[in-house]
Biopython code that builds the backbone (N, CA, C, O; Angstrom):
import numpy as np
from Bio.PDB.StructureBuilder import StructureBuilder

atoms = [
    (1, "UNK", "N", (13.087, 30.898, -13.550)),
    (1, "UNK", "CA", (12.586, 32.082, -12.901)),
    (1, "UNK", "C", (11.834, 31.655, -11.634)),
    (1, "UNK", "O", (11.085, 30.679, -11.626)),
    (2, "UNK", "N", (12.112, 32.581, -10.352)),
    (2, "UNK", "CA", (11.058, 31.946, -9.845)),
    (2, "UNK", "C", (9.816, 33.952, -9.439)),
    (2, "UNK", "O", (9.753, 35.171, -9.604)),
    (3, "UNK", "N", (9.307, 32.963, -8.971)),
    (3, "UNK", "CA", (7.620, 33.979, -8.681)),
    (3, "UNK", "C", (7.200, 33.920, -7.685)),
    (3, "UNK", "O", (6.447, 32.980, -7.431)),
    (4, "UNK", "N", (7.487, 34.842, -6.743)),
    (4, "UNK", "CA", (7.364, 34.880, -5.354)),
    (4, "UNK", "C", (5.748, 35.504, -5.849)),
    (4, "UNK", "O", (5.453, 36.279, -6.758)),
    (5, "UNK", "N", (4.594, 34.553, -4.472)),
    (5, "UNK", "CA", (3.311, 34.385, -4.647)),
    (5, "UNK", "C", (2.689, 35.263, -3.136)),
    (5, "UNK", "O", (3.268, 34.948, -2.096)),
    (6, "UNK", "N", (1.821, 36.072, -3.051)),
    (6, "UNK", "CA", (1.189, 36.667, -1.542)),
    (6, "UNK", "C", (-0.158, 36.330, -2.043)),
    (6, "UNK", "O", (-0.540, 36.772, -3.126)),
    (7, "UNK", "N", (-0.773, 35.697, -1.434)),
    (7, "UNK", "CA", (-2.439, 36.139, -1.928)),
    (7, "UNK", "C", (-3.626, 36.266, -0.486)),
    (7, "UNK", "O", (-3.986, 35.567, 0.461)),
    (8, "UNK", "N", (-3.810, 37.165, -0.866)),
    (8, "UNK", "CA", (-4.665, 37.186, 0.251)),
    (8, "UNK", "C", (-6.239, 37.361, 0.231)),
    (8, "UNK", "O", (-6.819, 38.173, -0.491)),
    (9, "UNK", "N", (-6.815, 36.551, 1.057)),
    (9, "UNK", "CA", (-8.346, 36.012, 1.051)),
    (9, "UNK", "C", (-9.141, 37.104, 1.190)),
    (9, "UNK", "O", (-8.913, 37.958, 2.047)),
    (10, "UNK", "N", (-10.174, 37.168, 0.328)),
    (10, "UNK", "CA", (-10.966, 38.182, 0.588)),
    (10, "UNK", "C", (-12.237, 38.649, 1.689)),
    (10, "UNK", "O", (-12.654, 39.746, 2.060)),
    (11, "UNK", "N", (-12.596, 37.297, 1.982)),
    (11, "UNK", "CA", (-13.216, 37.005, 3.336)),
    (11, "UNK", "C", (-12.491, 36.941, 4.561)),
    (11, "UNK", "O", (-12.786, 37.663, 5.513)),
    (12, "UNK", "N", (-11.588, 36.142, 4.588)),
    (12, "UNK", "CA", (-10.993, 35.808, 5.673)),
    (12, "UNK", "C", (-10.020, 36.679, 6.334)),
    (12, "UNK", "O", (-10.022, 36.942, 7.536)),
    (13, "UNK", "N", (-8.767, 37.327, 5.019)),
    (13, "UNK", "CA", (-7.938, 37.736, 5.036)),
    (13, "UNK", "C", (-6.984, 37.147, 5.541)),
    (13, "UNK", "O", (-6.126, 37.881, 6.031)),
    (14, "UNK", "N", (-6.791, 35.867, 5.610)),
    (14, "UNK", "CA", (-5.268, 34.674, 5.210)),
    (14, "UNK", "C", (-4.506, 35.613, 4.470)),
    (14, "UNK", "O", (-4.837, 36.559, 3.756)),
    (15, "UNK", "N", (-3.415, 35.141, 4.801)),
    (15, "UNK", "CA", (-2.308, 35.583, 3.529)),
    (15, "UNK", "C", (-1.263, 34.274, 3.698)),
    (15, "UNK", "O", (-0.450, 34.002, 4.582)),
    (16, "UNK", "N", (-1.699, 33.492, 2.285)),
    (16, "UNK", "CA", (-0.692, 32.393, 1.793)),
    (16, "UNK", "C", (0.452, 33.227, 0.915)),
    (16, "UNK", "O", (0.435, 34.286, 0.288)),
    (17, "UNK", "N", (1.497, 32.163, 1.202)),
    (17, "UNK", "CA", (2.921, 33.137, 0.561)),
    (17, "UNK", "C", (3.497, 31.417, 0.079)),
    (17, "UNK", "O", (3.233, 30.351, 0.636)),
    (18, "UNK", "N", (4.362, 31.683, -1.161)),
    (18, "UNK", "CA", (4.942, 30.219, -1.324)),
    (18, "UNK", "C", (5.565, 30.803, -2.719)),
    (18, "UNK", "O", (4.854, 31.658, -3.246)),
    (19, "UNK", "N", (6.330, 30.600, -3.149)),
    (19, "UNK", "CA", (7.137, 30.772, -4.366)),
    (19, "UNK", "C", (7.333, 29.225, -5.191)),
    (19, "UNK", "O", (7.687, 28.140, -4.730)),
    (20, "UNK", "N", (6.975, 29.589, -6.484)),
    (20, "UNK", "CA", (6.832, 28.542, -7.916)),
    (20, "UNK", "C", (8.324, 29.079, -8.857)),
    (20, "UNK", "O", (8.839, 30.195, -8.915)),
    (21, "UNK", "N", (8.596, 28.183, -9.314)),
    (21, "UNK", "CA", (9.442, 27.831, -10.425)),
    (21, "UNK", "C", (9.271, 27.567, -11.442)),
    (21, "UNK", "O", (8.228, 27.015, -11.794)),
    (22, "UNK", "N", (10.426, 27.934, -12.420)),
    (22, "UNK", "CA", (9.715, 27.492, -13.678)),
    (22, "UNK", "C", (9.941, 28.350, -14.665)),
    (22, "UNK", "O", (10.941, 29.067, -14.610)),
    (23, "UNK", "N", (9.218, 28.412, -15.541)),
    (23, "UNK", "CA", (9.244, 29.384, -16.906)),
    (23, "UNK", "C", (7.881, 29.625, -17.580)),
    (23, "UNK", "O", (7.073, 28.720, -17.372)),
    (24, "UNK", "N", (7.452, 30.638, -18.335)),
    (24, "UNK", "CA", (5.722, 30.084, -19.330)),
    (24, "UNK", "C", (6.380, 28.859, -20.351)),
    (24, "UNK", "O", (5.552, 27.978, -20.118)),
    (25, "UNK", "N", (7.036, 28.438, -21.021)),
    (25, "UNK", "CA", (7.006, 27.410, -21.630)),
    (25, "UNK", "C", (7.208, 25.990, -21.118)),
    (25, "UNK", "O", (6.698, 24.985, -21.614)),
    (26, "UNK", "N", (7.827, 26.025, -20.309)),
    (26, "UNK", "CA", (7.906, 24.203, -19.270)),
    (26, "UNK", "C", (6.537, 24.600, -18.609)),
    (26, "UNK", "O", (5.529, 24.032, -19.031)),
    (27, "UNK", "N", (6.403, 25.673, -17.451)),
    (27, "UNK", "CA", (5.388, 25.522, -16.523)),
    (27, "UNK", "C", (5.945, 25.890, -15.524)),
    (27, "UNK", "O", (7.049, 26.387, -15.747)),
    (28, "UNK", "N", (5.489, 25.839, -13.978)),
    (28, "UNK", "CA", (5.845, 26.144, -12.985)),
    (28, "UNK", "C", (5.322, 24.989, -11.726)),
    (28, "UNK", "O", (4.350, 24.260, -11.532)),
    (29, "UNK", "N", (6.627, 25.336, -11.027)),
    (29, "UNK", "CA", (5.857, 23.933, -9.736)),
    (29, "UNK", "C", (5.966, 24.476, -8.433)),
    (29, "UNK", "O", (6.136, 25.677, -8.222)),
    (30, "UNK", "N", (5.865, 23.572, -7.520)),
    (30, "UNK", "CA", (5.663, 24.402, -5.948)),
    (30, "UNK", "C", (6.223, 23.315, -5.408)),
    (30, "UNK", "O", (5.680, 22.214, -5.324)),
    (31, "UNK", "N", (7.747, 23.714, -4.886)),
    (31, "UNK", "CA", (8.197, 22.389, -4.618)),
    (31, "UNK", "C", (9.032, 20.893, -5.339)),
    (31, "UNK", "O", (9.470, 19.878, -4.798)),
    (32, "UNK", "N", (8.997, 21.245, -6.467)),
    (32, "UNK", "CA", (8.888, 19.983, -7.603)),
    (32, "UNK", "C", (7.707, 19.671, -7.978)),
    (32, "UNK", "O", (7.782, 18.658, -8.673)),
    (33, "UNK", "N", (6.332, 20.139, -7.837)),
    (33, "UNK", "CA", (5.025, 19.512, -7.965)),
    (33, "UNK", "C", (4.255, 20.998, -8.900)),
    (33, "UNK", "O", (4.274, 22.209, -8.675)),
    (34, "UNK", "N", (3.712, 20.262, -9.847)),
    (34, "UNK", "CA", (2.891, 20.859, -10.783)),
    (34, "UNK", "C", (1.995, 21.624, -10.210)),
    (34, "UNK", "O", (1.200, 21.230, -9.356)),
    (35, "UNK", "N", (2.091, 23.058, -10.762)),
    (35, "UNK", "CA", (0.903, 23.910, -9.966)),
    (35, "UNK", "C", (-0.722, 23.188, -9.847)),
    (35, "UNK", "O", (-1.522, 23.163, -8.912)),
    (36, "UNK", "N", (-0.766, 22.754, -10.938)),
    (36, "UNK", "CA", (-2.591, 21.734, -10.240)),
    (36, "UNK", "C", (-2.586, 20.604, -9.575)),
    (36, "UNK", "O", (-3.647, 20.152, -9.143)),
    (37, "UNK", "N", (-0.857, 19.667, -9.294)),
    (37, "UNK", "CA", (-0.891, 18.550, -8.414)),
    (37, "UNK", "C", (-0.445, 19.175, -6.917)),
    (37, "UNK", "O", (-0.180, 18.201, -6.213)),
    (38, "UNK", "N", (-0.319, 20.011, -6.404)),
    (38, "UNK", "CA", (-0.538, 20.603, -5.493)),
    (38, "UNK", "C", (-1.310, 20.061, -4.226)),
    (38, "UNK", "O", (-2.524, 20.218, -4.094)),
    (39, "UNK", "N", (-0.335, 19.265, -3.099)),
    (39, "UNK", "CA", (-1.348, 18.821, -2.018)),
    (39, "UNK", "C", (-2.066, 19.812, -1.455)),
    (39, "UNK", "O", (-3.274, 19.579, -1.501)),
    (40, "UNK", "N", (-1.780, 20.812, -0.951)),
    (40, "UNK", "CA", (-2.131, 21.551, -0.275)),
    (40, "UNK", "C", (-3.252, 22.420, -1.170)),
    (40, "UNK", "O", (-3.019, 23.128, -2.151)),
    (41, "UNK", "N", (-4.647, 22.123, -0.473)),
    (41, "UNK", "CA", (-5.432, 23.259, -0.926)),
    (41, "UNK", "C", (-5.495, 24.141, -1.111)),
    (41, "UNK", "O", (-5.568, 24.249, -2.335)),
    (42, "UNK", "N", (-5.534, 25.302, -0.533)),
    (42, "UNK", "CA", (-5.073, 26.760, -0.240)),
    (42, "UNK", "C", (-4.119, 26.714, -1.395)),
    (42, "UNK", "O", (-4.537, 26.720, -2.553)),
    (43, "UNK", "N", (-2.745, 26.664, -1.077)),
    (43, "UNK", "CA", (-1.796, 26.654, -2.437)),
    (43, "UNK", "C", (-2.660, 26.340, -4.450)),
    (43, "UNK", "O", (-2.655, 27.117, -5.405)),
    (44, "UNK", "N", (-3.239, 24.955, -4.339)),
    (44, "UNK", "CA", (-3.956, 24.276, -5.321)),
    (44, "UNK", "C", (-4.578, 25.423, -5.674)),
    (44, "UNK", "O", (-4.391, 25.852, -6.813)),
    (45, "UNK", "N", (-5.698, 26.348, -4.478)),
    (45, "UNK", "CA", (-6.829, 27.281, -4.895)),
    (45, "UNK", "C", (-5.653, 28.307, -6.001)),
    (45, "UNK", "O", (-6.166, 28.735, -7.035)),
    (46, "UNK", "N", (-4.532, 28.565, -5.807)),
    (46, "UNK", "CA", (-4.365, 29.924, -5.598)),
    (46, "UNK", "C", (-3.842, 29.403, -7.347)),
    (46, "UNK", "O", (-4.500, 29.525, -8.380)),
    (47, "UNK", "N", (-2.995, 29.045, -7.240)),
    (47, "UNK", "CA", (-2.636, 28.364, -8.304)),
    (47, "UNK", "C", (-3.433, 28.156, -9.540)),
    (47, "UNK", "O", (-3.001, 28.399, -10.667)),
    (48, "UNK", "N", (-5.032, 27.533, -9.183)),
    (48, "UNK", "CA", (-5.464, 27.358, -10.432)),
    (48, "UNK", "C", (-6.397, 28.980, -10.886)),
    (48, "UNK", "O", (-7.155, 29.161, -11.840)),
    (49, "UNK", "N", (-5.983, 29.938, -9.820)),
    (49, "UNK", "CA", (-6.295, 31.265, -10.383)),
    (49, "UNK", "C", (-5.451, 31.905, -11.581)),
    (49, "UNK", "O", (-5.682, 32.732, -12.463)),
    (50, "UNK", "N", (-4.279, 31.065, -11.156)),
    (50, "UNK", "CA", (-2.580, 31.646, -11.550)),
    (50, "UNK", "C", (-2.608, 31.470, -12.875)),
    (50, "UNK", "O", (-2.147, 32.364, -13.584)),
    (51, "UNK", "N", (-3.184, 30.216, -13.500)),
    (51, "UNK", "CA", (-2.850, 29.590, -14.594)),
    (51, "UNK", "C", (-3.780, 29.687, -15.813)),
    (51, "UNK", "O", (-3.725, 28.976, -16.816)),
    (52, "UNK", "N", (-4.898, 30.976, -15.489)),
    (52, "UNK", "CA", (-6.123, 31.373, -16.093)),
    (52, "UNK", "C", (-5.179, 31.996, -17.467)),
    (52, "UNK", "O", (-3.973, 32.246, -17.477)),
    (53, "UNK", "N", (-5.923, 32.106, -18.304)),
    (53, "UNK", "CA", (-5.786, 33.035, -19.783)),
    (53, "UNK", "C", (-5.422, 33.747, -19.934)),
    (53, "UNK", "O", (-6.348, 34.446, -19.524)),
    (54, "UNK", "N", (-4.450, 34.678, -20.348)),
    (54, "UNK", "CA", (-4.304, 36.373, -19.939)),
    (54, "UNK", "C", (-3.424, 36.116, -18.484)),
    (54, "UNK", "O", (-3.035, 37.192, -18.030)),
    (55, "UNK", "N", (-3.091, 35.127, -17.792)),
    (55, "UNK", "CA", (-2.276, 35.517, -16.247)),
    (55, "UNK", "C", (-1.066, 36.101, -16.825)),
    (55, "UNK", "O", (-0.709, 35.794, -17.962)),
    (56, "UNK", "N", (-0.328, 37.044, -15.994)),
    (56, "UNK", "CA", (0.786, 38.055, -16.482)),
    (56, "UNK", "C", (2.185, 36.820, -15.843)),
    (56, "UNK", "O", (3.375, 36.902, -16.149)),
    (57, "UNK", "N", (1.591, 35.828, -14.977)),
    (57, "UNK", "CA", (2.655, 34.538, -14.914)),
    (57, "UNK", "C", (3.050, 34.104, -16.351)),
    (57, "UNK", "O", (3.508, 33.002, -16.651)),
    (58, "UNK", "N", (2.825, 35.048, -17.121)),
    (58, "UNK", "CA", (3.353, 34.224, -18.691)),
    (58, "UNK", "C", (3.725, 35.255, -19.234)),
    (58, "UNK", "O", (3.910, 34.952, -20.413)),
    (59, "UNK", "N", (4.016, 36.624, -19.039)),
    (59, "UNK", "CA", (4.515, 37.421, -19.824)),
    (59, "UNK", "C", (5.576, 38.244, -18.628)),
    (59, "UNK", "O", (6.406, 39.021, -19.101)),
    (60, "UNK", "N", (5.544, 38.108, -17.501)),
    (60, "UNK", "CA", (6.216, 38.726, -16.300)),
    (60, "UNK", "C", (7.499, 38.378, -16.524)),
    (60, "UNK", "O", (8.019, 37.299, -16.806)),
    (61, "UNK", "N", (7.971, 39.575, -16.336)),
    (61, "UNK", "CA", (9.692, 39.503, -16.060)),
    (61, "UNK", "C", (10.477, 40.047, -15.092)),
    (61, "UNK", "O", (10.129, 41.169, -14.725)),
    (62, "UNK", "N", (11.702, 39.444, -14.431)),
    (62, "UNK", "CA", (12.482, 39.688, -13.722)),
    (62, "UNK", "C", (12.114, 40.812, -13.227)),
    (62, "UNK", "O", (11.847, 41.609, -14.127)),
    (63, "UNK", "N", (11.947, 41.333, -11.939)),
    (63, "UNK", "CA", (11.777, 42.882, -11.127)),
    (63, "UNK", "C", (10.464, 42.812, -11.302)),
    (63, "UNK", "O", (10.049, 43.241, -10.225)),
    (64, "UNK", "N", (9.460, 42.532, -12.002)),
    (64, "UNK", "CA", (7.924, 43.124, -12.185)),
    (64, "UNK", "C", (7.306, 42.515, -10.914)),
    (64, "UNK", "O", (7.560, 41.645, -10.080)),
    (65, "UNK", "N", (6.354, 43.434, -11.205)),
    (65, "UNK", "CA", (5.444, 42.877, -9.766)),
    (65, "UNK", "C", (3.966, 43.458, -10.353)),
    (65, "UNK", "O", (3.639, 44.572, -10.764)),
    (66, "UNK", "N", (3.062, 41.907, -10.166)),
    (66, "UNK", "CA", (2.138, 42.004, -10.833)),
    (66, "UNK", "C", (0.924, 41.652, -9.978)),
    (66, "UNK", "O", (1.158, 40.975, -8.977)),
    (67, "UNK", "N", (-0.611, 42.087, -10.275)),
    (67, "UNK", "CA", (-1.460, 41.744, -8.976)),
    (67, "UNK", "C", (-2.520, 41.265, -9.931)),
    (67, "UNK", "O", (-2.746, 41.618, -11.088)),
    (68, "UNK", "N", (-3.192, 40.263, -9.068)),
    (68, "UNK", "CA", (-4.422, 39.526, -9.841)),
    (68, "UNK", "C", (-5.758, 39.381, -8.795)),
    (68, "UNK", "O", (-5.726, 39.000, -7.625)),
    (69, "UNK", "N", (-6.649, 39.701, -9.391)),
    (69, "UNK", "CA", (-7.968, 39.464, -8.619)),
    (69, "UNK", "C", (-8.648, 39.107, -9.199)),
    (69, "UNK", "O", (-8.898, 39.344, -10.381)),
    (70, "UNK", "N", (-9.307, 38.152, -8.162)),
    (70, "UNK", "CA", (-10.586, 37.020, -8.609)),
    (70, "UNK", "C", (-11.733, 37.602, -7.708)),
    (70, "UNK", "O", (-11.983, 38.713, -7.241)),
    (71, "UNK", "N", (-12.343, 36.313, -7.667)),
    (71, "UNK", "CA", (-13.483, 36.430, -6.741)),
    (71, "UNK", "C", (-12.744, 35.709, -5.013)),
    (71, "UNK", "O", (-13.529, 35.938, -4.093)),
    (72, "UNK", "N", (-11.729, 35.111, -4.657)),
    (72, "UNK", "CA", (-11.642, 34.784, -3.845)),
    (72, "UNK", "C", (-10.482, 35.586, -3.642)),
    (72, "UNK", "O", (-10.478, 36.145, -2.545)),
    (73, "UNK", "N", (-9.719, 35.761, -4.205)),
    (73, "UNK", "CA", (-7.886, 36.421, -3.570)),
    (73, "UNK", "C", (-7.863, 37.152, -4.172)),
    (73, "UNK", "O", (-8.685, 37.199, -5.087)),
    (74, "UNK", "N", (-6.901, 38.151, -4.001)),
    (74, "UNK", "CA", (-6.116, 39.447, -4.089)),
    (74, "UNK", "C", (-4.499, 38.374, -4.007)),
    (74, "UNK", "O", (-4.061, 37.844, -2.985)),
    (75, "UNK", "N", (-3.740, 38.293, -5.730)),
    (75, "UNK", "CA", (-3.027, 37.444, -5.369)),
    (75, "UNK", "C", (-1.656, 38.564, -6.149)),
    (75, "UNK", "O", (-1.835, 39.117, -7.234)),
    (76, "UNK", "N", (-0.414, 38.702, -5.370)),
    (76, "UNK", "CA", (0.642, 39.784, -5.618)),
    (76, "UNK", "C", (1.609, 39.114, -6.186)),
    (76, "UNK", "O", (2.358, 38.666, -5.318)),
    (77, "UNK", "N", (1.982, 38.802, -7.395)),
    (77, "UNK", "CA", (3.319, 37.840, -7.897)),
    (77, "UNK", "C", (4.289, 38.786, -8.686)),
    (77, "UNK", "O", (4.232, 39.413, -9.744)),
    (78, "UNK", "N", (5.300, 38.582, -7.581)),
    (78, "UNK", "CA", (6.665, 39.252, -8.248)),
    (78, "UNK", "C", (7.882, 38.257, -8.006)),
    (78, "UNK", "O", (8.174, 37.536, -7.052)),
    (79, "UNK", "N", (8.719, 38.592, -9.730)),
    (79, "UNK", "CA", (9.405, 37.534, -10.442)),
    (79, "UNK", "C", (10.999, 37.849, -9.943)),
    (79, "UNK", "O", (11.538, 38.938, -9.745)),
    (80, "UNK", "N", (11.397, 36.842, -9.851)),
    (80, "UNK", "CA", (13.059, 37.505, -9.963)),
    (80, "UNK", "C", (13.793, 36.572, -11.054)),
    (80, "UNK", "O", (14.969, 36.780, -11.354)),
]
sb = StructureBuilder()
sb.init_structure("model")
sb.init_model(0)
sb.init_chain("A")
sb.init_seg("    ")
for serial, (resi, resn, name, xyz) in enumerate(atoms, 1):
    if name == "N":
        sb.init_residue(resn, " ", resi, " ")
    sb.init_atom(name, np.array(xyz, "f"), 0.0, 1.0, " ", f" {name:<3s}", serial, name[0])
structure = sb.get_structure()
């Protein structure tokens, strides 16, 4: 599956975009690279929001489009 990612900063208002792969039982990567080995900061931040308890990145399916907020992003992940 993959999971097209928008998140956008709540201070700043950046908007990082990057799509992960994967499944909830293997995991998901960015690139070939594990959502927490992640060079890129920004990406790394967004990611270890992604992978919290309850993220709908583990119950989301094909067509859904799902939104998550923290304290830093407003992050929009929809699956195909």
């Amino acid at each position: 599956m993959i999971l097209n990612v928008n998140a956008t900063n709540k201070k700043s208002g950046e908007v990082i975009s990057f799509a992960l792969e994967g499944d909830s039982d293997a995991g998901f990567t960015y690139e070939g690279t594990h959502m927490q080995e992640v060079a890129d900061n920004k990406i790394r931040e967004v990611c270890n929001g992604l992978i919290l308890l309850g993220s709908p990145i583990y119950t989301i399916k094909a067509g859904e489009t799902e939104t998550i907020e923290n304290m830093t992003f407003v992050t929009e992940v929809t699956a195909e």
